[in-house]
C-alpha positions as CSV (number, residue, x, y, z in Angstrom):
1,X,120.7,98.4,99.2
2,X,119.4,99.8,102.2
3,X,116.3,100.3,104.1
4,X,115.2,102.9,101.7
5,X,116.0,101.7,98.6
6,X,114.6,98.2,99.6
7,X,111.1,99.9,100.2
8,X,110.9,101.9,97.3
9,X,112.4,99.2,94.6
10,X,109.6,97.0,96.4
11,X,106.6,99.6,95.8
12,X,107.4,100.2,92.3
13,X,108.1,97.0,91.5
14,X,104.8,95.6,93.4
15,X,102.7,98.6,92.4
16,X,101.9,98.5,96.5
17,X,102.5,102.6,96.2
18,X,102.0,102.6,100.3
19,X,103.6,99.2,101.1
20,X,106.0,99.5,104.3
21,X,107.8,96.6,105.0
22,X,108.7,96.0,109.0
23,X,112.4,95.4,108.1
24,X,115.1,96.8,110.7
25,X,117.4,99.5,109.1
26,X,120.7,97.4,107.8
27,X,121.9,96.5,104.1
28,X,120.4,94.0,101.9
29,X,121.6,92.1,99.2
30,X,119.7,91.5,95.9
31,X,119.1,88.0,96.5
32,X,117.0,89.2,100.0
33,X,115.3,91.9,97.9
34,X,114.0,89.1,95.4
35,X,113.2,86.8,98.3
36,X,110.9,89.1,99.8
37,X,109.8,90.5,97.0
38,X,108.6,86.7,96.0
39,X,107.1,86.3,99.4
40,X,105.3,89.5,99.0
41,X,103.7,88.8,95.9
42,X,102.8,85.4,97.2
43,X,100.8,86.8,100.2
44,X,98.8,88.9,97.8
45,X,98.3,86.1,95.3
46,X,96.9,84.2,98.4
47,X,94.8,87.4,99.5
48,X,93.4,88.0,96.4
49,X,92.1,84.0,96.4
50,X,90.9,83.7,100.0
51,X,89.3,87.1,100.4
52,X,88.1,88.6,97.1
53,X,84.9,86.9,95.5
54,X,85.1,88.1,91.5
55,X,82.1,86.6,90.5
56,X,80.5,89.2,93.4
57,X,81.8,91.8,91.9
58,X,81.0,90.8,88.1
59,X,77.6,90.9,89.6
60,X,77.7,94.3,90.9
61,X,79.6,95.7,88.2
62,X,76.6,94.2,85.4
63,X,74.0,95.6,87.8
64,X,72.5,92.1,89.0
């Protein structure tokens, strides 16, 4: 797949709608789409842990 379709299989299959991945314009092969798909989902895993505090937001959400 191409630039392109690597972008737009990873935004719908991320649900990242405006993700844009700094990839140079070439063909990939599904095992690179999977690979960076992994890593993607990784990095947000690990965002979501060190920068989102959910016990804030409970708070905020139950009016405390």
């Amino acid at each position: 797949m191409n630039k392109h379709e690597l972008t737009e299989r990873l935004r719908k299959e991320t649900g990242l709608a405006f993700y844009t991945p700094k990839i140079r314009e070439r063909d990939y092969t599904e095992l690179e789409f999977q690979d960076m798909k992994r890593g993607l989902q990784a990095d947000m895993l690990d965002y979501s842990e060190k920068y989102i505090d959910y016990e804030d937001n409970d708070n905020l959400t139950k009016g405390k």
